[in-house]
TORDRENPA-772774 format. One record per residue: residue number from 1; y, z, x of N, C-alpha, C in turn. Coordinates in nm, 2 decimals. Example, Ala and Ser with C-alpha at 12.3 -4.5 7.8 and 13.67 -1.06 7.14 Angstrom:
2
+-----+--------+--------+--------+--------+--------+--------+--------+--------+--------+
| pos |     nY |     nZ |     nX |    caY |    caZ |    caX |     cY |     cZ |     cX |
+-----+--------+--------+--------+--------+--------+--------+--------+--------+--------+
|   1 |  -0.57 |   0.78 |   1.32 |  -0.45 |   0.78 |   1.23 |  -0.33 |   0.78 |   1.32 |
|   2 |  -0.22 |   0.71 |   1.28 |  -0.11 |   0.71 |   1.37 |   0.00 |   0.79 |   1.29 |
+-----+--------+--------+--------+--------+--------+--------+--------+--------+--------+
***
This chain:
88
+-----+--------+--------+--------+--------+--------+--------+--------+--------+--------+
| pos |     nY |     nZ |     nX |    caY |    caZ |    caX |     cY |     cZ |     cX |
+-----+--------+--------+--------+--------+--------+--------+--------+--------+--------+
|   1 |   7.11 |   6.24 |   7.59 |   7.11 |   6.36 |   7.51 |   7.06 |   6.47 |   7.61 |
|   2 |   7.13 |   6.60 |   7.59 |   7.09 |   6.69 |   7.68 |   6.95 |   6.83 |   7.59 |
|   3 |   6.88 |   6.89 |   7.67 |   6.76 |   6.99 |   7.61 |   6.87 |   7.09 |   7.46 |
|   4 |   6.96 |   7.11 |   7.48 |   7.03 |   7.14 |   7.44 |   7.08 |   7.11 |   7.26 |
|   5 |   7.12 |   6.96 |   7.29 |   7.14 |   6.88 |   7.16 |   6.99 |   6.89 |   7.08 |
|   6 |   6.93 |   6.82 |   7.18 |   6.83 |   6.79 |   7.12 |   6.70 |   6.94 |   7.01 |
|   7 |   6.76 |   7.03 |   7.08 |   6.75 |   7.14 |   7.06 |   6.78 |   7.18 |   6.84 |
|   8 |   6.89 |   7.13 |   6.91 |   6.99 |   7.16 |   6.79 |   6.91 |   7.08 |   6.69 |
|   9 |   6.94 |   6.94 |   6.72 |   6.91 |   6.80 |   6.64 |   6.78 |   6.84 |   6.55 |
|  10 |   6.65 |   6.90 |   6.70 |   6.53 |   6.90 |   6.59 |   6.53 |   7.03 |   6.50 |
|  11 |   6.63 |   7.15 |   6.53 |   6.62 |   7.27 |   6.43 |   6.71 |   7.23 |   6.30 |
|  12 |   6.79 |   7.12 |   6.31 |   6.83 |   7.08 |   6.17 |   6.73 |   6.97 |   6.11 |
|  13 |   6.67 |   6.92 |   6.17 |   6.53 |   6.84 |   6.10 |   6.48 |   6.97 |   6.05 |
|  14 |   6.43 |   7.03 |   6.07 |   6.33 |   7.12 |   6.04 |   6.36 |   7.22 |   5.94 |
|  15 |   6.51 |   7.24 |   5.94 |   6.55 |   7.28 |   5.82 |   6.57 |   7.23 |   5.68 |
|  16 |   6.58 |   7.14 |   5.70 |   6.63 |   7.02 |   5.58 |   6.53 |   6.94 |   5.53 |
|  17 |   6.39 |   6.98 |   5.64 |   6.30 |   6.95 |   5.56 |   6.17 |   7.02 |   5.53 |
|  18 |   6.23 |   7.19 |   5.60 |   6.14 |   7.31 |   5.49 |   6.01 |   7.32 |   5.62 |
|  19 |   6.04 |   7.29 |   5.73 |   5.96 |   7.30 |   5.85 |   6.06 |   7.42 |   5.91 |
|  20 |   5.95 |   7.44 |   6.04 |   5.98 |   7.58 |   6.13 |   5.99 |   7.51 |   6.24 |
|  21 |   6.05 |   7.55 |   6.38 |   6.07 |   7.49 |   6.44 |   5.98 |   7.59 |   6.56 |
|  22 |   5.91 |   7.53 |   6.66 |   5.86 |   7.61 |   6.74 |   5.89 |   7.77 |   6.81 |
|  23 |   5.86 |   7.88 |   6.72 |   5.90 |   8.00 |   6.81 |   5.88 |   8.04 |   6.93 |
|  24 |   5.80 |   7.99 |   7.01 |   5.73 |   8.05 |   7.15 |   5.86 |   7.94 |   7.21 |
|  25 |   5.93 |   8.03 |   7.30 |   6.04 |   7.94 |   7.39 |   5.96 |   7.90 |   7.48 |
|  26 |   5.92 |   7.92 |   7.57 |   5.83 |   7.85 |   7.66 |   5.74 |   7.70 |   7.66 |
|  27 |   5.66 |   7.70 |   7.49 |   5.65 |   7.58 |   7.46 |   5.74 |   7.51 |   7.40 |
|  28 |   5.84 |   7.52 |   7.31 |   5.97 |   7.48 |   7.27 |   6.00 |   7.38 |   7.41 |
|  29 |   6.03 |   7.46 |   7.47 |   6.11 |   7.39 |   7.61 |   5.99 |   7.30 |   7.66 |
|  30 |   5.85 |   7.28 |   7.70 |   5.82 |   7.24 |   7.71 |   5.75 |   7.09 |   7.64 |
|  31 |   5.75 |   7.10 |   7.49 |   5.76 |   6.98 |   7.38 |   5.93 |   6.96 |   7.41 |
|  32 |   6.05 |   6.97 |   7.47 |   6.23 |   6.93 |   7.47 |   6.21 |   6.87 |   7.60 |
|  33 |   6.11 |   6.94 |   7.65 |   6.12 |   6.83 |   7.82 |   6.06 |   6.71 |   7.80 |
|  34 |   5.94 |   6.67 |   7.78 |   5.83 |   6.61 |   7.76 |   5.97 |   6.50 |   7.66 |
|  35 |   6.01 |   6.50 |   7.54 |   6.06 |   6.45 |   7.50 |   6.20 |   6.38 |   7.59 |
|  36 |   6.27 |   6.43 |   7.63 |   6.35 |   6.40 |   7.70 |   6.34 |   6.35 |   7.84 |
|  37 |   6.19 |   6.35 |   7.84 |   6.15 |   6.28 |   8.02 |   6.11 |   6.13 |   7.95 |
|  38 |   6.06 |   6.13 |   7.85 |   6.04 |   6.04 |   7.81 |   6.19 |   5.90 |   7.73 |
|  39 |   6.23 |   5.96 |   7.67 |   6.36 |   5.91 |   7.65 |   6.45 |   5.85 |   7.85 |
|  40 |   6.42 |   5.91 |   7.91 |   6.47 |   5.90 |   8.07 |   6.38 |   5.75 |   8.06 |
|  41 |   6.24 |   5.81 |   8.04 |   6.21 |   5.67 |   8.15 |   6.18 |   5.57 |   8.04 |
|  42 |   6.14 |   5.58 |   7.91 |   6.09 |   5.46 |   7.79 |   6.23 |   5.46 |   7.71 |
|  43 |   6.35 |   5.50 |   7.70 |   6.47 |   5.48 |   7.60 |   6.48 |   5.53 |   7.46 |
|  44 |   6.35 |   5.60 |   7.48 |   6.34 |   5.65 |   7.31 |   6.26 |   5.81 |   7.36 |
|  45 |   6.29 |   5.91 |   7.22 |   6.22 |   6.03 |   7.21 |   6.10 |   6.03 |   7.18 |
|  46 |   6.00 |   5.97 |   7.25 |   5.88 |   5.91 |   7.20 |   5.83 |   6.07 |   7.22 |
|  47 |   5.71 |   6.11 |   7.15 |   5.66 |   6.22 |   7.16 |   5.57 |   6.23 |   7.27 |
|  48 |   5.57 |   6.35 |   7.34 |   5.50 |   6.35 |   7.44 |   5.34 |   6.37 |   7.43 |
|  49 |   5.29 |   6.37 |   7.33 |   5.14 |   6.41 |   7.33 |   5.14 |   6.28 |   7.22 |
|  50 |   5.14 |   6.16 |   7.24 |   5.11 |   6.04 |   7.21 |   5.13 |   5.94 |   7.33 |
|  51 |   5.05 |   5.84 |   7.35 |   5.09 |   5.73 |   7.47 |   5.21 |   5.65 |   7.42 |
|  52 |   5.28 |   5.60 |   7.50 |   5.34 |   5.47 |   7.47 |   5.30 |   5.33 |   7.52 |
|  53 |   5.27 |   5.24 |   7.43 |   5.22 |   5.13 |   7.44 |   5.27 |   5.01 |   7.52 |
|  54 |   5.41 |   5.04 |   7.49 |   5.51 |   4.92 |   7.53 |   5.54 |   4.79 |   7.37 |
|  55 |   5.43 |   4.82 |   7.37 |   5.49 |   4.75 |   7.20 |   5.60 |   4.80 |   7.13 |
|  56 |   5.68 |   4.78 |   7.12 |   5.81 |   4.85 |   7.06 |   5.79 |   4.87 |   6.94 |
|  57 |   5.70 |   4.77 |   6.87 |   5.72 |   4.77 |   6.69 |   5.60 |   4.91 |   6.67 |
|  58 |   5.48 |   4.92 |   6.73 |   5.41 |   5.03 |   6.74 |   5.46 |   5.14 |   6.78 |
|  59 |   5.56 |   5.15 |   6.90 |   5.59 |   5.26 |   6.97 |   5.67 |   5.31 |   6.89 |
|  60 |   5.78 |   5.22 |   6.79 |   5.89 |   5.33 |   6.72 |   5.79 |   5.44 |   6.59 |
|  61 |   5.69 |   5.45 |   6.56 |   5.61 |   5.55 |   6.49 |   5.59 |   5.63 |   6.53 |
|  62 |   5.58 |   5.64 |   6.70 |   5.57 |   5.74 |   6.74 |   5.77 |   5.86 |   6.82 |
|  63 |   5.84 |   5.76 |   6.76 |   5.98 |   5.87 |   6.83 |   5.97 |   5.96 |   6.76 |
|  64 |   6.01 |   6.06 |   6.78 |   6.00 |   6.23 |   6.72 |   6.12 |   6.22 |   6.62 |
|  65 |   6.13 |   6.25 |   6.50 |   5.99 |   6.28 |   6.44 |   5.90 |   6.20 |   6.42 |
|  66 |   5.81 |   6.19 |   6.43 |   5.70 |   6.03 |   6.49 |   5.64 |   6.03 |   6.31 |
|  67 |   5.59 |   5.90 |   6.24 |   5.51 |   5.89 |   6.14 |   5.43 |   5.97 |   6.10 |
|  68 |   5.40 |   6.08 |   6.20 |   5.23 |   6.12 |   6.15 |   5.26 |   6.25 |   6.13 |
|  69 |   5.35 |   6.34 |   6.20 |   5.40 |   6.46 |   6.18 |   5.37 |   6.52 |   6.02 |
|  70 |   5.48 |   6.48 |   5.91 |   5.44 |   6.54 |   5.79 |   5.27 |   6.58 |   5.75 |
|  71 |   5.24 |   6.47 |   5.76 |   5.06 |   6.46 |   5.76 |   4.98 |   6.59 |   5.80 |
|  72 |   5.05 |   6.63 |   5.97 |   4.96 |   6.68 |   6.03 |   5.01 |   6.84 |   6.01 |
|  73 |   5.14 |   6.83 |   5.98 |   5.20 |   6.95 |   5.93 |   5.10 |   6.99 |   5.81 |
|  74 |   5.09 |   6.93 |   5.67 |   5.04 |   6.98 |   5.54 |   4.86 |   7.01 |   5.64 |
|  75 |   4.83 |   6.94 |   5.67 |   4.68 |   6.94 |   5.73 |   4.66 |   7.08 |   5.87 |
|  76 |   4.71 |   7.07 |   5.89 |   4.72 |   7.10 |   6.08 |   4.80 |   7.26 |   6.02 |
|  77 |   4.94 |   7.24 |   5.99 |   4.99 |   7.37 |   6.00 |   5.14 |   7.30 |   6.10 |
|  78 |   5.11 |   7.24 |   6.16 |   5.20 |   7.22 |   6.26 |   5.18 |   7.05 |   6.30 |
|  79 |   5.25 |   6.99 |   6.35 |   5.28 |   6.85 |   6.44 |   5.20 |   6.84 |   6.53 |
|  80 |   5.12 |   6.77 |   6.61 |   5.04 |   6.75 |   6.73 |   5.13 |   6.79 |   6.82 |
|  81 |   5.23 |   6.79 |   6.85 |   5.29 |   6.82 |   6.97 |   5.37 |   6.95 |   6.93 |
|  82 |   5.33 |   7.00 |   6.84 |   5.36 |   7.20 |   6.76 |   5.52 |   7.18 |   6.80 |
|  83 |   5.60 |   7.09 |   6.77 |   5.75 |   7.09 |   6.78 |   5.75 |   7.14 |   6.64 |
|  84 |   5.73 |   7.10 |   6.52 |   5.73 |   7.15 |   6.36 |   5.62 |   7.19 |   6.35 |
|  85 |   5.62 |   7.33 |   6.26 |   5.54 |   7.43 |   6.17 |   5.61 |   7.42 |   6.03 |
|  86 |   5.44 |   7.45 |   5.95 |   5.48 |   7.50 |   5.82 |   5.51 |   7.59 |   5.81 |
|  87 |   5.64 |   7.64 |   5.75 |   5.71 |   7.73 |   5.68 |   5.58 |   7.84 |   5.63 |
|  88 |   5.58 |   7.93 |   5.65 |   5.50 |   8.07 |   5.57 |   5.56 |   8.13 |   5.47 |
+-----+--------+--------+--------+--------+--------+--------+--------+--------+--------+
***
């Protein structure tokens, strides 16, 4: 997958499920790298501001959009890795 698709991919997550998708281009691209450096070297879009364990059954909780996101969205405002915001 190129920064690009993946681009795409998470602004239709985020529409369809009433999230915002990072405005600051700068960090945008820097949560699309982080994801995609990781997909390079672990085979998955694991999020970049979580470790990967190597456990696979733990690690898939964490591919983007990872288990915890909605949570931290209603709480937080945004995802730990601020790829998704709550809608204003």
């Amino acid at each position: 997958m190129n920064k690009e698709e993946l681009r795409q991919k998470s602004k239709e997550y985020a529409d369809r499920n009433g999230f915002v998708l990072q405005q600051d281009s700068k960090m945008l691209d820097m949560t699309l790298n982080g994801l995609l450096r990781n997909e390079q070297k672990y085979g998955a879009v694991y999020c970049p501001c979580r470790r990967v364990t190597g456990n696979k059954k733990e690690d898939e909780k964490i591919i983007c959009p990872c288990i915890f996101h909605k949570d931290e969205i209603k709480k937080d405002g945004h995802c730990k890795c601020m790829l998704f915001f709550r809608k204003i």
